[in-house]
C-alpha positions in Angstrom: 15.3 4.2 -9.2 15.6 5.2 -5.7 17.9 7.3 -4.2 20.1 5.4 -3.7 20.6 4.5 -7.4 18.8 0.6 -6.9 15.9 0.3 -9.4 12.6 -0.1 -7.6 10.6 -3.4 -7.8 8.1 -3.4 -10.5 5.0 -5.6 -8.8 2.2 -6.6 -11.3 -0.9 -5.4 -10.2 0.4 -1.9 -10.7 -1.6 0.0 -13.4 -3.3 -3.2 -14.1 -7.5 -2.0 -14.2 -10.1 -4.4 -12.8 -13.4 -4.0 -14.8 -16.6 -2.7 -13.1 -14.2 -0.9 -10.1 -15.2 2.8 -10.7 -18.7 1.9 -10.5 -18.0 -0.4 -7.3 -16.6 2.1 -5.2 -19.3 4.8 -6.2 -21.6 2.2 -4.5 -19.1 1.9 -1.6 -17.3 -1.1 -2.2 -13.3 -1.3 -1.6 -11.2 -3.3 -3.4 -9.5 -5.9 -1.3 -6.9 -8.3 -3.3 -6.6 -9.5 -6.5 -6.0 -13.9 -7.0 -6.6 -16.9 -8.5 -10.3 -17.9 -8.8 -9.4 -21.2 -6.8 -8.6 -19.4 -4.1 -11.2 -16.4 -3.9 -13.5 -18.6 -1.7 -11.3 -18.5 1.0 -11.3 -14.7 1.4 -15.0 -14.2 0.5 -15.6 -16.5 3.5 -13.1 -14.9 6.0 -14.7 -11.1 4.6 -18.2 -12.4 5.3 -17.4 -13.8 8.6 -16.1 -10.2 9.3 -19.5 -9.0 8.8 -18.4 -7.4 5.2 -20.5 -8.5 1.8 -18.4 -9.4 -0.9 -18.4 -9.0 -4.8 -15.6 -10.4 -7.4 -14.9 -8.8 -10.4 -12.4 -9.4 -13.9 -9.0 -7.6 -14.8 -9.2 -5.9 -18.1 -6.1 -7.8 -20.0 -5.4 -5.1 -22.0 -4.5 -2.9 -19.0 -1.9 -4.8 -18.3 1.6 -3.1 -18.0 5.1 -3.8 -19.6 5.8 -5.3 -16.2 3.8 -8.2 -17.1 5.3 -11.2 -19.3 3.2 -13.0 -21.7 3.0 -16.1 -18.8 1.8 -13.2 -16.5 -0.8 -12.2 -19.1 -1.8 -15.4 -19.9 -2.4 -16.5 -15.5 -3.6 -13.3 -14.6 -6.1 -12.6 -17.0 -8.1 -15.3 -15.4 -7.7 -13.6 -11.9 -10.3 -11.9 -10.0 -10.8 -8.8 -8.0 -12.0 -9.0 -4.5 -14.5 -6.1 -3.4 -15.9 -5.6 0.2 -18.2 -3.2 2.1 -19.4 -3.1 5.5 -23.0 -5.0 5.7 -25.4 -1.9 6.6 -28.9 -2.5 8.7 -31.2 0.1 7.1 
């Protein structure tokens, strides 16, 4: 609750892990959204034309929260994570 005694939203991607993203930001990657697989084209092409590379990555379903229903579970264990870094010129 907040302080004003109204419960504070609960938004699913909180606590949920995303596999490989320890080792992805070692390697200077940041993690950008979270969504559908459909849709992950979209962003890698907007990122790219930004002059960023991109990498996708899974969720680890059993990371999920209590926040998340079992129709949650089920959709967004199918999601992906978008990572970006800067393109570098060595």
């Amino acid at each position: 609750m907040n302080r004003a005694g109204v419960a504070a939203p609960v938004y699913c991607a909180e606590g949920i892990q995303v596999l490989r993203a320890p080792t992805l930001a070692v390697d200077g990657w940041a993690q950008r959204t979270v969504t559908d697989p459909a849709r992950i084209g979209e962003l890698e092409d907007l990122y790219v034309s930004l002059g960023f590379e991109t990498m996708t990555t899974g969720l680890d379903p059993s990371s999920f929260g209590e926040a998340c229903t079992t129709c949650a579970v089920s959709a967004c264990a199918t999601y992906v994570a978008l990572f970006t870094r800067k393109i570098t010129t060595d």
